[in-house]
N, C-alpha and C positions, 0 to 999 in steps of 0.2 A: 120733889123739885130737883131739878138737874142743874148740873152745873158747869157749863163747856170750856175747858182749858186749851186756848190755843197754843200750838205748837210754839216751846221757844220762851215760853212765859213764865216767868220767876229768875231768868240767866243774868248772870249779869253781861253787859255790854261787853260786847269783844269774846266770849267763852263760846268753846267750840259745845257743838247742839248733842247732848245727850244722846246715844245710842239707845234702838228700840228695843224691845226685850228679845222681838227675836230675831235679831240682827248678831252676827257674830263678832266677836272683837277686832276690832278691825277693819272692819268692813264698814267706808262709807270714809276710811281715811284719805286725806288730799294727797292726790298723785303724786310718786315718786319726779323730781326733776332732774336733769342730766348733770345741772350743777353739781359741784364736787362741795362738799363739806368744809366750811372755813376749817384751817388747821388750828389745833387749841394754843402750838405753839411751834415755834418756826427750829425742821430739822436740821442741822447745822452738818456739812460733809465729812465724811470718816477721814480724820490724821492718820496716813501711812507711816506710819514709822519704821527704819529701815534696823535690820538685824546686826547687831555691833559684835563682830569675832574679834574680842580680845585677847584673844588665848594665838588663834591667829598674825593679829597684829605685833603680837610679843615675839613672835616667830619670827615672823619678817625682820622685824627689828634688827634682832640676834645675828641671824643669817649676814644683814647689810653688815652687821657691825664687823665679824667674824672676817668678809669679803673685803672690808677696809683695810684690818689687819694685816693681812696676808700682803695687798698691795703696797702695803705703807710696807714691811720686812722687803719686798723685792727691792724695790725703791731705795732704802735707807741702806741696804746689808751690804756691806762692801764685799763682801764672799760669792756674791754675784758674781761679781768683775764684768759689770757690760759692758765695760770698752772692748775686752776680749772678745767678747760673742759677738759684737756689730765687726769686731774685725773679719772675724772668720767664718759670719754667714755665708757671707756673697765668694768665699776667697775662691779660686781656680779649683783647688784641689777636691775641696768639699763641692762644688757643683757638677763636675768629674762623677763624685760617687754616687751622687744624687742621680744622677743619668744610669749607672751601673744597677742602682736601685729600681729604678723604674723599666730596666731591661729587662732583671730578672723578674718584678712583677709580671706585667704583658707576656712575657715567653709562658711562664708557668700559668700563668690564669690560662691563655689560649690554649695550650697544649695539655693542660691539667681537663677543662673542662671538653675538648674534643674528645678526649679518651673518656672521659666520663658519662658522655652521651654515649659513646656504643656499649661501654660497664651497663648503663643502667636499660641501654634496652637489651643485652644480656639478659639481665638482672628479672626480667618481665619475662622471657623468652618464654613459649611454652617448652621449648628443649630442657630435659634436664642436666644434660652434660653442659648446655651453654651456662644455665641460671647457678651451677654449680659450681665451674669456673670461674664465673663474675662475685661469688660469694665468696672466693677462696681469696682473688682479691683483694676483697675489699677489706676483708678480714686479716688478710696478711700485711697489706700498707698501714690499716688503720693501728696494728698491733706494733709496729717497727717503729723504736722512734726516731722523728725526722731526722737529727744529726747522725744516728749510725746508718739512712739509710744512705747521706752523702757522702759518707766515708768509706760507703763499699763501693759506691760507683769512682769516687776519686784513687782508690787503690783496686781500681779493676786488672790492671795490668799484673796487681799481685794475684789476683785471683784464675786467671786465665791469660797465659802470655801468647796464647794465638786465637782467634776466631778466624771457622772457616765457612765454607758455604759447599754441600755437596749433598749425595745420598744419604739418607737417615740411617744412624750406625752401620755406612757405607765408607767406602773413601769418600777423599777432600777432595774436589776439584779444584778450590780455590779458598787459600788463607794467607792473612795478613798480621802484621803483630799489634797488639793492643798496648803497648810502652806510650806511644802519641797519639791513640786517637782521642781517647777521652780528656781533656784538657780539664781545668779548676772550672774554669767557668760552662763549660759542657756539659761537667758531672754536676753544675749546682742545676742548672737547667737543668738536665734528665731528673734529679732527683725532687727536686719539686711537684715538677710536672706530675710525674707519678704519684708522689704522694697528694698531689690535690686532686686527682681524678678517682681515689677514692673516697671523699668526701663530696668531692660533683657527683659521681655519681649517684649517693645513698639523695641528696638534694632532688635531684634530678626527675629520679625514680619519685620521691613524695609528690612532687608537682605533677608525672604523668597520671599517679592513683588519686588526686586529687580533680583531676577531669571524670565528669559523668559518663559510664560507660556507655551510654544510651547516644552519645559526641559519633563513635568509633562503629555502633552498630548502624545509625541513618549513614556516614561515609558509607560502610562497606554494602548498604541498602543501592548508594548510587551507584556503585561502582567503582568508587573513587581508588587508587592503588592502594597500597600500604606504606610506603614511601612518604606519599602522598599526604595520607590522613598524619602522617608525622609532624610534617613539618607544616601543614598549613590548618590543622585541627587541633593538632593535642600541644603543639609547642606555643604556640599562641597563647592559650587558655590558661597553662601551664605555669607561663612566667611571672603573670600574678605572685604566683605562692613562690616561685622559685628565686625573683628579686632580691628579696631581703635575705632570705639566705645569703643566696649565692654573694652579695655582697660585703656580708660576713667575714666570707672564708677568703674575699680578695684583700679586704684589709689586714686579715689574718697574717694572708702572704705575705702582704709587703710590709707588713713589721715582721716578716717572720725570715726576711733575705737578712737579717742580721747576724743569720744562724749561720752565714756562709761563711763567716769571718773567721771559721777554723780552718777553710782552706785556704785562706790568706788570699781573697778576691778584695779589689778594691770596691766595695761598698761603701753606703753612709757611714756603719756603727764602725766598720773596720779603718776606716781614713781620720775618724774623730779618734780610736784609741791611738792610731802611729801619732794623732801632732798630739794628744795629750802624753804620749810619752817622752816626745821629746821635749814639750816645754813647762808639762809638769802643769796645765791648769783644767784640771779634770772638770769642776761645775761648770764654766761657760762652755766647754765645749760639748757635754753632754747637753747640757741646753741648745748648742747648734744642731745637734741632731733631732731632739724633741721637737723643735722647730719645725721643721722641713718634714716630721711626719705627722705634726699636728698639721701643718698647712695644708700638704698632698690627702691627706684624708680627710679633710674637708670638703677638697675640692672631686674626689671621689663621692661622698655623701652629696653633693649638689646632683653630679650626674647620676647617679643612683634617682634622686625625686625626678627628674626631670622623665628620665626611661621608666619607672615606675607610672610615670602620670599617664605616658602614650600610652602601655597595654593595660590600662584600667578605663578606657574611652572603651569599650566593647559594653562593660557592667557600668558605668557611671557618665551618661550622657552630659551633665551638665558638672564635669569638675569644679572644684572649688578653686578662686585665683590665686595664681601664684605669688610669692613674696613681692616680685616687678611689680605684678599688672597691682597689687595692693598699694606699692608706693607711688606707680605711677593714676589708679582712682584719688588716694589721698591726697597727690599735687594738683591734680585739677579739680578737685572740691575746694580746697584753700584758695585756689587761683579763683574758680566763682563765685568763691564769695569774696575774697577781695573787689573783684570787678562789682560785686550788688550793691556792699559797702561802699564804692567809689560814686557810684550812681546814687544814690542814696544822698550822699553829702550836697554833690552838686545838685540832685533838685532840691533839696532843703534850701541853700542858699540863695 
């Protein structure tokens, strides 16, 4: 006697239907849905927390504090004497020397770095009598120090009381005597001069080997002259690397026309020792001077960024804004949002 069990029978109500024997596991399970899985419990956003340099902050601190200090002693130290240095910033005499300063700066930078440019293409030459002479040089100014080299052009007349102009270990045709020509401030010019045209140069020269030779072989591929490829190939390129330098050695200079004040030229440093000798207040008047070459070297450092910026437009299409164009983005963002702010209020009301 048989006995037919219908499918499903003995389950209880609601229990999923027993898989067949030979059914695989799995198989016969209710289709995956697109729904996503309730979550078991709700992810809460990661806290950023921001990294705390105390070691830094302590720093800063000190620094501010240290920077107080100092201010508060200028401030409080009657050894200052500011009334003396606002007398004698602006006085006649000292703007005088100030002018004397920046004469001989200009004369020697222009005439330091002209002679420098032809040292350093010398220097490059494939001649070796020329590259040898341009080393001898550089080597000879660089080794000479700058005060004995103004004191041999200021006592020239000791050293040679005629120059003439004629046949080379010939006669003279024509000479004159060297007592007047070279004057205090001639010899400070001539000796500057020279002595910056051998550090122009060596500058000079690093910014020509700093252009890609590969620049100098397409010029001379066009035909372009050699003159040519100079001044419109390699100087260009060049001043990149030769800016900072060169700006360097102009500062150098004109702290460095203070040296002149052994030939008793009226300079800054030389006009500030005659009044401090005669009235005896050496700090504010060295201060007058520190003054006027913190300020002029400032205003050198602007123009230095500014000529730096034009010949970096070749390698840097989109510069970065200048100090101006930064304060003047940041007045017209405050002015916009004042204005939105303004709008703002009155449609709310």
């Amino acid at each position: 006697m048989s006995v037919e069990v219908e499918p499903g029978a003995g389950r209880e109500p609601g229990a999923a239907p027993a898989p067949d024997a030979g059914q695989k596991p799995g198989a016969g399970a209710r289709p995956p849905t697109d729904e996503p899985p309730a979550p078991s419990a709700a992810v809460a956003d990661p806290v950023v927390v921001p990294a705390r340099h105390y070691g830094r902050w302590a720093t800063g601190i000190a620094v501010l504090v240290l920077l107080a200090q100092f201010a508060h002693g200028l401030v409080t130290n009657p050894a200052w004497e500011w009334e003396v240095f606002f007398r004698y910033l602006l006085a006649d005499s000292v703007l005088r020397a100030v002018w004397v300063t920046l004469q001989l700066t200009v004369y020697g930078t222009a005439l330091g770095f002209a002679l420098g440019l032809v040292i350093a293409l010398m220097r490059l030459s494939r001649s070796p009598l020329l590259s040898g002479v341009a080393w001898l040089y550089v080597w000879a100014f660089r080794s000479i120090p700058l005060i004995v080299q103004l004191l041999f052009w200021f006592n020239l007349a000791y050293l040679y009381e005629e120059l003439g102009i004629g046949i080379p270990f010939g006669p003279v045709v024509w000479s004159f005597g060297t007592m007047h020509l070279v004057g205090a401030m001639s010899a400070a010019v001539i000796g500057l001069a020279l002595h910056q045209a051998a550090y122009a140069a060596e500058i000079l020269r690093g910014g020509f080997l700093a252009v890609e030779p590969g620049q100098l072989e397409a010029a001379a591929a066009l035909g372009i002259p050699r003159l040519r490829q100079v001044r419109r190939i390699v100087l260009p390129q060049a001043m990149r690397s030769v800016l900072p330098n060169a700006a360097n050695e102009i500062v150098s200079l004109f702290k460095g026309t203070s040296i002149v004040s052994v030939m008793a030229i009226g300079e800054l440093f030389y006009q500030v020792q005659v009044i401090y000798g005669r009235n005896g207040r050496v700090v504010p008047l060295l201060m007058v001077a520190t003054a006027w070459y913190v300020v002029l070297t400032t205003l050198l450092s602007v123009v230095q960024y500014y000529v730096e910026r034009r010949f970096a437009r070749g390698a840097d299409r989109t510069p970065p804004p200048t100090p101006l164009q930064r304060a003047r983005a940041f007045t017209a963002l405050k002015q916009r949002g004042t204005l939105t702010s303004l709008k703002t209020h009155r449609e709310n009301r």
